[in-house]
N, C-alpha and C positions, 0 to 999 in steps of 0.2 A: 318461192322456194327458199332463198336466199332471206329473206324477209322472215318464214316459220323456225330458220335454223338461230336466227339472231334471237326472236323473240324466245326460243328455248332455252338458248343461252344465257338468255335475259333473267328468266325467272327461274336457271337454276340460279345465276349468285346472285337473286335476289333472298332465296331461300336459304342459299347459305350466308348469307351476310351478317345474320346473326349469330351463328354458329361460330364462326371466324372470331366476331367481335367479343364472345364469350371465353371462347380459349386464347385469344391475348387479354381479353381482360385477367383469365387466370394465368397464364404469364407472370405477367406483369405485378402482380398482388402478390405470387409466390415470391418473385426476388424481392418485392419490398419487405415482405416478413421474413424471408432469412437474413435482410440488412439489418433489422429490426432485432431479431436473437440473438444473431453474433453482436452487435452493441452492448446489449442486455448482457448475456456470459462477459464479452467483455467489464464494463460496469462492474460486474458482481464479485469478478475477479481481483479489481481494482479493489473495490469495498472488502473483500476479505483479507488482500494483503494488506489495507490501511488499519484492520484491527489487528493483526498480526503484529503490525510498528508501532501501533499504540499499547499493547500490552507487554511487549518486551519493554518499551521506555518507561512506562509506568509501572514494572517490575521489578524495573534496575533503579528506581529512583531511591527507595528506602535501603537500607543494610537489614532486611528481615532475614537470616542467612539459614534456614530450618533447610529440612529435605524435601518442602511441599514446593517452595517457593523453587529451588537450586533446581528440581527436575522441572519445572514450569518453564523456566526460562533457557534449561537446556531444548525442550521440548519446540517455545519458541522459535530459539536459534535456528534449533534443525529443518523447522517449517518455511524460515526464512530464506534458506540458504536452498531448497527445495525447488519454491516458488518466484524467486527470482535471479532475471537475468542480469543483473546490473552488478555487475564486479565491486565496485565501488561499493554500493548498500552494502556487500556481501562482508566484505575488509572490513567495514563498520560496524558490523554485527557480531564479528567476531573477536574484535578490540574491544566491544563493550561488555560480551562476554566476558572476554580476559579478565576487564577490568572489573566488571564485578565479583568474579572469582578470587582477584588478589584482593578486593576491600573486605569478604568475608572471611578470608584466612588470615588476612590480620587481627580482623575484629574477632573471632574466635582466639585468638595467639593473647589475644589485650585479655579478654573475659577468661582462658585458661592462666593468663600472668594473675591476674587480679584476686584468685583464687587461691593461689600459691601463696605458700608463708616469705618466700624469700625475696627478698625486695629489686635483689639484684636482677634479676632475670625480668623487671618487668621493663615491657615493650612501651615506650614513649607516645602520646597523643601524635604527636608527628606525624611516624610511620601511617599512622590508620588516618591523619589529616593528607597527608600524600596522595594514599589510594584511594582518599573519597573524589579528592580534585582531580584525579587520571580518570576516576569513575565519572564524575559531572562533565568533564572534557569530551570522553568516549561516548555520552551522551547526546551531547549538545554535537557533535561530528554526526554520529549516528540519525537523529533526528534530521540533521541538513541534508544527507543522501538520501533518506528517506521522503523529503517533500522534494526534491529534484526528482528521482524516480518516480515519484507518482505526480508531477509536473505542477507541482503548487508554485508559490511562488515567495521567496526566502527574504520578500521585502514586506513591513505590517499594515495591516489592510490599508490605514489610515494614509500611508506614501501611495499606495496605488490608489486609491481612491482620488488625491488630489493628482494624480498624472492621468487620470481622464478627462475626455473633455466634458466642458460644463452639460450638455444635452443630454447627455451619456450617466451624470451624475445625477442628476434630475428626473429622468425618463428611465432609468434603469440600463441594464443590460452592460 
């Protein structure tokens, strides 16, 4: 009696045993593909705020000062300041802003002087030599919060590459 009730019991978790082994298998496979997604979304969010810093810095880098370029890089800015939490980037985006706003009110102020008959009133290389170096400044600041936020790292490859060790440099990784 005791011997029919085991053997029953026997051959149900024998029956189930696969059953079992199926739904933790799927368990187990779901939380790896949602570790797997949220990575990914991660990733993709990194990669779209990295083109985000690379088209405002290569926006700001010429004095092209038209209405295409001025609402691109407002547009930028706004995207910037949208999508990230880091205060710091943020201060930086908005100085380089600044600053390319005061390089093309200059360089419009130099091209409306230069146009004028009257000699006095023209605005000096200076002034617009000033706001290009506040502009390459607020760049080169912007670009440094920029690879800290997104976790690069602000020494050139060629120093990191010799602060590995030799197996590491040879074998990759």
């Amino acid at each position: 009696m005791v011997a029919e009730g085991v053997r029953e019991v026997n051959d149900l978790l024998l029956a189930a045993a696969p059953l079992v082994g199926v739904v933790l298998t799927l368990i187990f496979m779901n939380r790896r593909e949602e570790a797997r997604l949220r990575q990914e979304r991660f990733f993709k969010f990194r990669e779209d705020r990295t083109h985000l810093y690379v088209a405002l810095a290569r926006d700001t880098q010429y004095l092209t000062c038209d209405d295409e370029t001025s609402n691109r890089v407002l547009d930028l800015y706004n995207e910037i300041r949208l999508l990230s939490e880091d205060e710091s980037l943020v201060l930086a985006a908005e100085r380089l802003k600044g600053a390319w706003d005061l390089a093309c009110v200059k360089e419009s102020e130099r091209l409306e002087t230069e146009r004028s008959v009257i000699p006095n009133e023209y605005i000096g290389n200076e002034s617009i030599a000033r706001a290009v170096e506040r502009l390459d400044e607020a760049r080169t600041r912007f670009i440094q919060a920029a690879r800290t936020e997104l976790g690069h790292s602000t020494t050139p490859a060629a120093q990191v590459a010799t602060q590995r060790p030799w197996w590491r440099r040879v074998f990759g990784r």
